[in-house]
N, C-alpha and C positions, 0 to 999 in steps of 0.2 A: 299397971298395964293390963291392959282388958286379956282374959284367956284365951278368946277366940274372935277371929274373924268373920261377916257374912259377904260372900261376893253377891251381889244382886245384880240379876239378869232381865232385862225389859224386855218385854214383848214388843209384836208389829209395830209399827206406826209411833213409838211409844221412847221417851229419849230417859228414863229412871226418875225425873223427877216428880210424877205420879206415886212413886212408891216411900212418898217423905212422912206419911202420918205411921207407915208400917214399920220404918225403920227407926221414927224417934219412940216408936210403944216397945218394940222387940230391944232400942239399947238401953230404953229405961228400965223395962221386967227384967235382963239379961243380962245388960252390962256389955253388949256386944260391940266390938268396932264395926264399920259398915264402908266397902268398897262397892260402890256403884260401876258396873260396868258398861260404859255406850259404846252402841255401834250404829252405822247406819243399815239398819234392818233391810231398806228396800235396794239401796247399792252397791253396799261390800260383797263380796263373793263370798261365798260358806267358808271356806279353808282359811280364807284372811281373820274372819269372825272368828273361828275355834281358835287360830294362834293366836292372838291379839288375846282370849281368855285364857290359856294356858298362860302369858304373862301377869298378865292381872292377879290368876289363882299364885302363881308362885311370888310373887314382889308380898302374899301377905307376910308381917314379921309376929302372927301370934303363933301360939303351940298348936291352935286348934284353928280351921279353915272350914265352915261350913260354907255351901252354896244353898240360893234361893233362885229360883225362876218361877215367873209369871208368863204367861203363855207360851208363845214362841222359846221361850228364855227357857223353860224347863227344856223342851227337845238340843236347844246349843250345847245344855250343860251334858246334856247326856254324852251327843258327839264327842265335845270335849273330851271329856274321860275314858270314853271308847279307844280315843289316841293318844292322847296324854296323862298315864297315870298320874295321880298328885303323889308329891310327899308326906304334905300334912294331912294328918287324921282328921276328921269330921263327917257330917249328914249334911244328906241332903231333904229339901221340901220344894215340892211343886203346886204353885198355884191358878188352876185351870190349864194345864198345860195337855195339848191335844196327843196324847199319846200316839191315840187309832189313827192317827191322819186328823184334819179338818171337815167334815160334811159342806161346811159353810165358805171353806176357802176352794175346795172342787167348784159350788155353783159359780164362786168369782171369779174361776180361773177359764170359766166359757166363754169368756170375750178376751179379745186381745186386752184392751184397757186395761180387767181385771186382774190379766196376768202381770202388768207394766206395774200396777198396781200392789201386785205380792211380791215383786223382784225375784230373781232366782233365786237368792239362798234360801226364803223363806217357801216358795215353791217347793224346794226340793223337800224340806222339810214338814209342812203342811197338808201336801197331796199325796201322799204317801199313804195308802190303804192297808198294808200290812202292819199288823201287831207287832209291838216293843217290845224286847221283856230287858230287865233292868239287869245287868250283872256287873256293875262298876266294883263291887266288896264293898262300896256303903249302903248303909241304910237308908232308903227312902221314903216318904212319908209326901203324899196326896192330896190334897184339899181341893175339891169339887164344888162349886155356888149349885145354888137350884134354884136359883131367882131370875125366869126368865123372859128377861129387858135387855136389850142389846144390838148392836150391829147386827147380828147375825140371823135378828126374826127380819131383816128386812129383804134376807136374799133365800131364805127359805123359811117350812112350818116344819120345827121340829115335832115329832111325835113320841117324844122321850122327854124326861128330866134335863134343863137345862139352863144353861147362867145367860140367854141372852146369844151367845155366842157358839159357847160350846158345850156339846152332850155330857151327861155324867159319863156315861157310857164310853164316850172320846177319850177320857181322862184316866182311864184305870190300863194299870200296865202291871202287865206279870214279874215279880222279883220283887215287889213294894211292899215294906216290913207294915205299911199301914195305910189306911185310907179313912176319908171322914168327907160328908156331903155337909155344906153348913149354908144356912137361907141368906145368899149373897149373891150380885148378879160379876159378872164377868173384870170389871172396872171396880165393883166394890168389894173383891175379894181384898184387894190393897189397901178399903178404907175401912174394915169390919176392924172390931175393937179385939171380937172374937177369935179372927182369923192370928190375929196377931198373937195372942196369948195361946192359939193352938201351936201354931208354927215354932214360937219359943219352946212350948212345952217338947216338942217331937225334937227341934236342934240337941236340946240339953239333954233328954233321958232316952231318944228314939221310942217314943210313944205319944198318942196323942191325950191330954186329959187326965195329965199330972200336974 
């Protein structure tokens, strides 16, 4: 029986099977089982989404529960935790996950459309200007792309380091036992071979580049 669980959290627009090259490299280094968690990003409402993950996190049956989120998905997990402590012990890892708010989801959110377009719960979560800081008692560990190609130069120039989408800058939140920038753009944080073997290394020892 595998030690530990990964629940994987998808970002916007995005239904987790994207994240199928991350999950077969992280259970082959790892040995990890893997609970994909879908929502519909643009329709459910925030509070449906966190409790529908609060079940998900608890139905796992290993000793150890780590969480993963890719965009969007890292801010759910946080919510989550905020209200629902876990039982089981584990880390967590985020990848490209907009801490500071979105720069790029404020320009979409200037038309009606683009609001229709980010739905409410991700709204609530993406437009959000004020700094995070992390105090779930797990460890968290960051992963930022600097390869920037993406959705996001199409609705503004960023003038910072960036995946395409989102700023490094976006992505760093206070209470994070570690952080690490790696040449990936927003979409291939999930296909880097690198990212994978970073993400394992931080799940299993909380650190990255063991």
């Amino acid at each position: 029986m595998p030690s530990a669980t990964v629940v994987y959290v998808h970002g916007l627009w995005m239904t987790g099977i994207e994240s199928i090259w991350l999950r077969r490299r992280l259970a082959r280094q790892r040995g990890y089982r893997f609970q994909v968690f879908r929502y519909a990003s643009v329709r459910a409402p925030l509070a449906r989404i966190i409790e529908s993950l609060r079940d998900s996190i608890a139905a796992a049956e290993t000793p150890r529960v780590h969480l993963l989120g890719h965009s969007l998905g890292g801010l759910l997990i946080q919510r989550c935790l905020e209200r629902y402590p876990m039982r089981q012990p584990g880390r967590v890892v985020f990848l490209g996950t907009p801490a500071a708010g979105s720069h790029a989801a404020r320009r979409l959110a200037r038309s009606s459309l683009g609001l229709r377009l980010l739905g409410a719960a991700s709204a609530e979560e993406l437009l959000a200007g004020q700094p995070r800081r992390w105090d779930s008692g797990r460890e968290l560990g960051i992963i930022a792309g600097t390869v920037p190609f993406g959705f996001g130069r199409m609705l503004l120039k960023f003038n910072e380091g960036n995946d395409g989408t989102v700023a490094v800058s976006e992505t760093k939140m206070a209470g994070a036992a570690a952080f690490l920038a790696v040449p990936a753009t927003h979409s291939g944080l999930l296909l880097s071979a690198r990212v994978a073997r970073e993400a394992g290394s931080f799940l299993e020892y909380g650190s990255f580049g063991r």
